[in-house]
Structure formats: structure tokens, C-alpha cells
N, C-alpha and C positions, 0 to 999 in steps of 0.2 A: 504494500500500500504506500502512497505516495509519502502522507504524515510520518510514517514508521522510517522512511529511509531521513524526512528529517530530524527525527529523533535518535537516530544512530550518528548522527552526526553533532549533536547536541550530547555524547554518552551515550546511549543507550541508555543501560541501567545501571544507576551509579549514587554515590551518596544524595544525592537531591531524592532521588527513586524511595529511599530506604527513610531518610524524614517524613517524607511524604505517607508514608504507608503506616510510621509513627504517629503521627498527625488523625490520620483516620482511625487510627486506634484508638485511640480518645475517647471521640461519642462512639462506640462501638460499644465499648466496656460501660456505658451509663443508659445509653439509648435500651437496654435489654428491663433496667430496671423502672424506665415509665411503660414498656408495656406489658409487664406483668405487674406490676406495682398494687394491680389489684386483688393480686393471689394472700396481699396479708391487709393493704390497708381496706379492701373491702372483705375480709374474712368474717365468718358469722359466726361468733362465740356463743357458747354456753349461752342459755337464756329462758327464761320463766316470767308470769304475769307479777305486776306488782302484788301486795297482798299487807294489809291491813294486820293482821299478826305475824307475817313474816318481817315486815320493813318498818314498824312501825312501832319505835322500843316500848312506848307507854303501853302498846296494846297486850305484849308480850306477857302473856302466866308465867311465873318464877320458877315453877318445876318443871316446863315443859323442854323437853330434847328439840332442836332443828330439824331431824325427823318425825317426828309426833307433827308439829307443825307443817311442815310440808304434807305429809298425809291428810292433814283436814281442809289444807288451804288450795292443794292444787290435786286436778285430777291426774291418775297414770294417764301415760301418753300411748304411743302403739308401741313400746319396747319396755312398757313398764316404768320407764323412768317419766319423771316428771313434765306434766302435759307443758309446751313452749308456748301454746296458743290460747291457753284456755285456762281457769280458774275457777270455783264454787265462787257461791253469790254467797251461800252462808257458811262456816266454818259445820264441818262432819263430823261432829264429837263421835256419833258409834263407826265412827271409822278406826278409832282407835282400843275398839273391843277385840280379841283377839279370835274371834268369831263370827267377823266381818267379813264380808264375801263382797268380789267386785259386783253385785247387785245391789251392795248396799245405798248404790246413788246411782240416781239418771242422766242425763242429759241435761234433763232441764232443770238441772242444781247449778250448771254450769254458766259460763256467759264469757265473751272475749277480754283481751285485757284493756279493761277499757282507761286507767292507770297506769298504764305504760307496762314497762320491762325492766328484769333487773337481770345486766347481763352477767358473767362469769367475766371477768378480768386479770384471770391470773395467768393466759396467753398473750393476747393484747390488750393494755390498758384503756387501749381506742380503736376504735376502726369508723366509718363512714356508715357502716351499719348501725352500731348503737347511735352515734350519733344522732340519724336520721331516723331509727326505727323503721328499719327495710328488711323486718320479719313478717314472716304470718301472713296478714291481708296485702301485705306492702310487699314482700318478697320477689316482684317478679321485676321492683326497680332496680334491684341491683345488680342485675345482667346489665340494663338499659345504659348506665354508665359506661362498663365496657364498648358498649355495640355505638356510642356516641365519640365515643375515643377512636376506634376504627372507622366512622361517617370522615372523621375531621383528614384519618390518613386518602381516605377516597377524594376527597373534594379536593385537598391537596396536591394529588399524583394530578390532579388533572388542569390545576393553576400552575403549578410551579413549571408544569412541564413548560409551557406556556412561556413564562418571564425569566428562564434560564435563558431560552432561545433567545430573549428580546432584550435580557438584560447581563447575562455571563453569568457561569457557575460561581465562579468565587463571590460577589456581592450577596447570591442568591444564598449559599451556606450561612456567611457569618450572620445574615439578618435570620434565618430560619434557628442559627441557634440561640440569637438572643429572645426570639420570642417565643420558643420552649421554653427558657428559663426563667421572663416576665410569668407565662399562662402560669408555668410550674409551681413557683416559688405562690402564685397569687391563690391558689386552688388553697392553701391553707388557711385563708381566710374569709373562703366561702359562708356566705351564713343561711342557705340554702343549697337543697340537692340540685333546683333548675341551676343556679349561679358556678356550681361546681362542677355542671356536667358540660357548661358553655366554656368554662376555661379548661377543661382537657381536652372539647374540639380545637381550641386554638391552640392547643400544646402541640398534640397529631399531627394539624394542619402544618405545623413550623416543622414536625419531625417528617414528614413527607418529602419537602425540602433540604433537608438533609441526609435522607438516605437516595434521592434522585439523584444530587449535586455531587455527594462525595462518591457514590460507585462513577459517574460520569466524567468528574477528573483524576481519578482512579486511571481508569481505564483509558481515556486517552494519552495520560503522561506515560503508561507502561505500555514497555513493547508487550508483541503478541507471545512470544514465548514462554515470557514469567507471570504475563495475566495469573495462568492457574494457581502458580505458588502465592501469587501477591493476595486474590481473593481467598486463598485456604487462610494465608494469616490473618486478615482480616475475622474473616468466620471465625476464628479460634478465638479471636478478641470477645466475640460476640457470645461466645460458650461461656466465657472467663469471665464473661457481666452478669451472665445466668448464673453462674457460680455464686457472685461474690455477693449476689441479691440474696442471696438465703443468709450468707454470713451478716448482712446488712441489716436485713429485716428482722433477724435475732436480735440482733444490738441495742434495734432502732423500734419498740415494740408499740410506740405510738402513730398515728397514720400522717399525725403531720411533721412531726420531725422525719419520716420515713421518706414522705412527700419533698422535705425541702431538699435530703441529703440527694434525692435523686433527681432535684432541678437545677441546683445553685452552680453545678461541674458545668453547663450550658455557660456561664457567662465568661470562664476563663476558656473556653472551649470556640468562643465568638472571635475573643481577640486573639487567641494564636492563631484561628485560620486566616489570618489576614497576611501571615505571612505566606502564602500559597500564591503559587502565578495561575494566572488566569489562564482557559486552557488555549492555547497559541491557535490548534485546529480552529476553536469558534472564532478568534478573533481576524484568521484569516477567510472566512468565510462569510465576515459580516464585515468585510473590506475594511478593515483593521490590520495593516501587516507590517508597518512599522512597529506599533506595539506586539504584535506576536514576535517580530524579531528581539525585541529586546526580551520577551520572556522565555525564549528559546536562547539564547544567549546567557541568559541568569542561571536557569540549568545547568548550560553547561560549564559556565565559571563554578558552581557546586561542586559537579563534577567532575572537577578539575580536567575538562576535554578542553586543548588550547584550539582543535580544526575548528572549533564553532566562527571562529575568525573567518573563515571562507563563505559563511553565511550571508549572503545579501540579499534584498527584498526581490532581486529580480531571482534569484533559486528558489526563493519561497513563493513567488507565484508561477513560477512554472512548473514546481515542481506538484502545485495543487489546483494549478487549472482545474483540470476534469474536474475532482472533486470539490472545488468551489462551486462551478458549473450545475454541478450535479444537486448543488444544498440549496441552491436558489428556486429549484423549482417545491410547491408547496408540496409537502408531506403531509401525511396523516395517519390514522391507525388504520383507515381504509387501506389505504395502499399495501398493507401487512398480507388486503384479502384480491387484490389484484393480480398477482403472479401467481399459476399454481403452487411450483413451489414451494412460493413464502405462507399462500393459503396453507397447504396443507401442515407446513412446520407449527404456524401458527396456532390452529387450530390444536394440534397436537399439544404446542406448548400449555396450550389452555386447559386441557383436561390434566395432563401432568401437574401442570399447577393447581388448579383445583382439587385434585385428590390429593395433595401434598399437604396444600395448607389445610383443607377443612380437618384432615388427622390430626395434624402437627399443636392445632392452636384449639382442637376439643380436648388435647392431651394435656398442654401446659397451662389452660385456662383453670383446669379444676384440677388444684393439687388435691383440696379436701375431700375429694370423693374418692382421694386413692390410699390414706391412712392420716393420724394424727400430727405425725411428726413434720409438719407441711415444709418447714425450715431444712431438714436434713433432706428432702424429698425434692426440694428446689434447687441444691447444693448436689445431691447425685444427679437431677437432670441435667448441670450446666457442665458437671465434668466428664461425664459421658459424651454428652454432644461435643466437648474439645477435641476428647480421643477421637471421636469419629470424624470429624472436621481434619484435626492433624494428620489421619492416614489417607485423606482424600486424594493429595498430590502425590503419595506414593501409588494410592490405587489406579491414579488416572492416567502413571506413566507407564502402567503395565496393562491395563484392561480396556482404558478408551473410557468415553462419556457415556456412549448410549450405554455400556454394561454396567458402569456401573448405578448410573439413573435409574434402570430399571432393577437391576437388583435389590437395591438398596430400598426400594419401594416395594420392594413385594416382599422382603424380610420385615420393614417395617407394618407392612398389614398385616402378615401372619401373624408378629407379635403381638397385634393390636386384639387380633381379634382372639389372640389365644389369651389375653388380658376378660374378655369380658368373657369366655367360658367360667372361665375361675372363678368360683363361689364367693361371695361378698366375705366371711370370716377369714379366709387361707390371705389376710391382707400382703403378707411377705411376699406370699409369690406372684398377685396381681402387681408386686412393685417392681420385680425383679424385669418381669414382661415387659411393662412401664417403661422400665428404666431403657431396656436392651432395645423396645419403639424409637423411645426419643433417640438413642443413639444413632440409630440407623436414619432417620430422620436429618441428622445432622450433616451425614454424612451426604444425602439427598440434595438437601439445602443448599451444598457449596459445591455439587458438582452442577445444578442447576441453574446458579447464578452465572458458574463460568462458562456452562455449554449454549445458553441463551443469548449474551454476548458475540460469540461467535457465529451463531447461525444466521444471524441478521448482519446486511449491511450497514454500514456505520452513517447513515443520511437515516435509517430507519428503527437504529439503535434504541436511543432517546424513544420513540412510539412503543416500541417494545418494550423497554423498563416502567412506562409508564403505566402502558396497560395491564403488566404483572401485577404492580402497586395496588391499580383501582382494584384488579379481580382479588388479589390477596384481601384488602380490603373490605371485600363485598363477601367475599366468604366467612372472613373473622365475625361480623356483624351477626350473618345468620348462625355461626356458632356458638356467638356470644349468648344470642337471645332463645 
């Protein structure tokens, strides 16, 4: 490709290459923890109706046990333990006969908590759930937050794509990540659920931006050889953020200190990418080539390459004619579906992505339906999926893409689904399945990202990543809900 011969003459790949990929590692390792973020700050603790001799010391009898009480104040629930939704209207003194039989009371002793909730706090001392009371009758808003979180990345994939073109990746980053940071940091002082669900659309919407922008200068400053290696290390970053979220949200057991630690890395994160050169390809492409010369030239003084000297604007437009030529005519996502085929890749890419993600993100959405320990269980997901991530570029230099794409995905359904045969109590070994999905998962993930890049020409790249965004996007949503 024409770009590529002048990036071999700017270094190839060389100390500039290896910041740069430093650089993206960054939000890599933060950006995992606002989209899971709701696996602990929206976690649903322990919880029970208020109650008048439980909560309410004057009311309390002096000889009475906190069992005695819970027995007359709440009813069993369907496991026996303590009903979460429901409450007696009167206290059931022959409940506490020992020849009390679950007939001793009806239904219609019962009534909702119309008093609120008293949660368990000796997990999290806060979550978005107690807060709001998004139990019970409420319970079905606290998908809705996720699935608003993922609108904000759709609506996103499909602006930014937009004003990278019109305006350059680098501007487009450093402002995407100051206003994750703003939304982030401002979510903690929501004083409603509508107020809190509008600023993690604006979070998304800025994290869109950011993961458009940085695989896109990525990928044009790196030759085509090291692509794979560069996005496996990247993905391992991404593992390494999934990781260090379980060690974080341990630490961190309230939702808005949980919330800030994983917004405020955004605004140191804004002004280091400024020192990033714009990508020279857009700039010579939007009849800019004085300034792509000079950023192809900063390269390669990095690089310590002294040939970048021989660089002059007349090499650089002739050496991207065609390819200038070729960017000026309008693009679209249609044109993906006008060549057979880019049709038929497409198409293809779409179902593979669509079975990808909707596995991938009904796996990591619900740690709590896979055992209590959600923190060690967030923490085995993130390091599984590095392992797997890290043997990607060894498996891709031996196997190829399509083997491993498709293997990797039909190990990770097997696993999936040999997860839901296993009986609800054997929870060990639905974790082990768990674990060994997500890994494979991981593995999927980064041979996908790099085999998707290559299939498409690079005029129709940018439509392609964008469209991945919106569909991942659109799939998390109906996962979430």
C-alpha cells in the first residue's frame, strides 16, 4: 500500500510505534472498568421490607432473638429465607409456637414494603440499587441503566464516525476523553436514577470516541505486519483492566468512590494524548500535506530514521495519489453491501459479531448469577481472557485467522452451553465453564478485531469499525434488558 511504503521510510516500526501503543494502553486498562462498572456498583444486596419491630428500637421486646422477630415480621420467601418483597401487616405471634405450620398465615396477612428496605451492607456499603430502590416492583430499572450506557456507545459509533472524518482523530480522542471523565466523575452526584442514567449516555457516547479514534490511529501509524502483535497487546491491556476491576471494586466497596476511581484516569489520559501526531494518511487526504509531512517526519526523528530527510511533499502526493483519489469519493456503510465480495464478508462479519458479542456480554454482565464471590469471579475473568489474548499472536502465526475465529467460537459455545446444563448448586463447576467461555472469548475478540481490519479496504475501514460499534452496541442493549 502506498501509506505503508511511506511509513517504512519514516521507521517502520520503531520507538515512536512502541509509545504509541503505551499511550493506548492507558484507556485500555480503565475503559474495561466503566463498562462493567455495573457488575458491583449496580449489585443487588441482601434485602428485606422495613418493619416496625425489626428497625425500630422503641418497638423492640427485650427478650426477643432477631430470629423470633424476623419470623413474625417477615414472611419465608420461595427458598425459605426471608421474603425480599413482602412483609405481614401484623406481627404473627403463633408463629413463634413450635407447632406452627406454614399455614399458619395467608397471603392476605401480607402487603409490599411499602416502608422501604433494609439492605445487607456488609458487601457493598452502597450500590445505585439501594440507593434508588431498584428491587421488587422497581427491579427491571436496573438493566435499563446498562442498556442506556450501551444506546450512548451506538449513537456514538455513528457521530464520531462522522467528525473524525471532518475533524482528525487526535482532536477527536483527547475531547472524547475529557468528557468520559466530566459525565464520569459527575454520575456521582446524580440525585436521581433519570439524571444518572443521562450522564452515562454521555460517558459511552465520549467512550465511542475513543475506542473509534485510538484503534484508527493505531492502525494507520502501524505497519501491516505487526498490526497482529500490536492489537494482541493492546487486548491484553484490556484483560489486565478486567482484572484489576475486581481488585478495585474490592477496595473500593462504595459505588461512588468506585465510580470516581474509574472516571478521574480520563482527564490525565486527555492531556497525554495530545502528544500523539495526527494520522498523516487523513491529513493527506483532506489536502493537508505539509502538515502530514511534518508528522511523518516527527516519527521518524523518534525513530531515530535520519532517510525521513528524502521526504518531500511532492513523494507524498504521488506516492498517495490513487489513494487520495480514491477517499474523495463519498463512502458509506452501503458500499460494504455493493461489491459481492465485500457483501458477502460483511454480512459474514455480522453474524460472527453478533454471536460473539451477545455471548461475551450475557457472560460478563451477570457475575451474580454465577456465584457469590463476584470480586474473585471478575478477577478470574480478566486473567483468563489475558492468557487467551496473549497466545492469540502465537496462534495466528501458526493457524491463520479464519481457524482460529472459528474455533475459538465454537469452544466458547460449547463451554457456554455446557455452563447452563450444570445444575444451579455444583456452582464450582458452572464457574470453571464460565471461566474457560470467557477465555476463549478473549481469544475470539482479538483475533477478530485484527482479521476485520484486514478484510476491508482502508477508504472503507472507518464504515466497518463503525458499524461493528453500533451492532456490538445494539446487541449489549438487548442483552442488557
Amino acid at each position: 500500500m502506498a501509506f505503508s511504503k511511506l511509513l517504512e521510510q519514516a521507521g517502520g516500526m520503531g520507538l515512536f510505534q512502541t509509545l504509541q501503543v503505551l499511550t493506548f494502553i492507558l484507556p485500555c486498562l480503565v475503559i474495561p472498568s466503566q463498562m462493567l462498572l455495573e457488575n458491583f456498583s449496580a449489585a443487588v444486596p441482601g434485602h428485606r421490607c422495613w418493619t416496625h419491630m425489626l428497625d425500630n428500637g422503641s418497638a423492640v421486646p427485650a427478650n426477643m432473638t432477631l430470629k423470633a422477630l424476623l419470623t413474625i415480621s417477615i414472611p419465608p420467601g420461595p427458598n425459605w429465607e426471608p421474603h425480599q418483597c413482602r412483609r405481614f401487616r401484623q406481627p404473627q405471634w403463633q408463629l413463634l409456637d413450635p407447632n406452627a405450620t406454614a399455614t399458619s398465615w395467608s397471603e392476605a396477612d401480607t402487603e409490599p414494603c411499602v416502608d422501604g428496605w433494609v439492605y445487607d451492607r456488609s458487601v457493598f456499603t452502597s450500590t445505585i440499587v439501594a440507593k434508588w430502590d431498584l428491587v421488587c416492583s422497581s427491579q427491571g430499572l436496573k438493566p435499563l441503566s446498562q442498556s442506556i450506557f450501551m444506546s450512548g456507545i451506538l449513537v456514538g459509533s455513528f457521530i464520531w464516525g462522522l467528525v473524525s472524518y471532518r475533524f482528525g482523530r487526535k482532536p477527536m480522542l483527547s475531547w472524547c476523553c475529557l468528557q468520559l471523565a466530566v459525565a464520569g466523575t459527575s454520575t456521582i452526584f446524580a440525585p436521581t436514577l433519570v439524571i444518572y442514567c443521562g450522564l452515562r449516555f454521555v460517558a459511552a457516547f465520549g467512550m465511542a470516541g475513543i475506542l473509534l479514534s485510538s484503534l484508527t490511529l493505531m492502525v494507520e501509524w502501524t505497519m501491516t505486519s505487526r498490526r497482529a502483535a500490536t492489537m494482541t497487546v493492546v487486548g491484553c491491556a484490556f484483560s489486565a483492566g478486567q482484572a484489576a476491576l475486581g481488585g478495585l471494586a474490592f477496595a473500593l466497596r462504595d459505588w461512588r468512590t468506585l465510580q470516581l476511581a474509574a472516571s478521574v484516569p480520563f482527564f490525565a489520559i486527555s492531556l497525554i494524548s495530545w502528544w500523539l501526531p495526527e494520522s498523516a494518511r487523513w491529513l493527506i487526504i483532506k489536502g493537508k500535506p505539509d502538515q502530514a509531512l511534518q508528522e511523518l517526519r516527527k516519527v521518524a526523528r523518534i525513530n531515530g530514521h535520519k532517510e525521513a530527510k528524502n521526504l518531500t511533499i511532492e513523494v507524498l502526493m504521488s506516492s498517495m495519489e490513487e489513494e487520495a483519489a480514491a477517499a474523495k469519493e463519498p463512502r458509506s456503510v452501503l458500499d460494504l453491501f455493493c461489491v459481492p465480495v465485500l457483501r458477502w464478508r460483511s454480512c459474514a462479519m455480522l453474524v460472527v459479531n453478533f454471536s460473539l458479542m451477545i455471548s461475551y456480554y450475557g457472560l460478563v454482565f451477570d457475575l451474580q448469577s454465577l456465584g457469590r464471590d463476584i470480586f474473585l469471579l471478575q478477577a478470574l475473568f480478566g486473567a483468563v481472557d489475558f492468557l487467551g489474548r496473549a497466545t492469540t499472536a502465537l496462534l495466528l502465526s501458526f493457524l491463520g485467522r479464519r481457524t482460529i475465529q472459528a474455533g475459538s467460537q465454537v469452544m466458547a459455545g460449547l463451554a457456554i452451553l455446557a455452563n447452563m446444563l450444570v445444575p444451579q448448586d455444583l456452582q464450582t463447576l458452572r464457574v470453571v465453564f464460565a471461566v474457560l467461555g470467557k477465555g476463549c472469548f478473549g481469544i475470539s475478540l482479538t483475533c477478530l478485531s485484527i482479521y476485520k481490519a484486514e478484510l476491508f479496504p482502508t477508504p472503507l475501514r472507518k464504515s466497518t469499525a463503525a458499524q461493528g460499534n453500533r451492532q456490538e452496541a445494539v446487541t449489549v442493549e438487548s442483552t442488557s434488558l
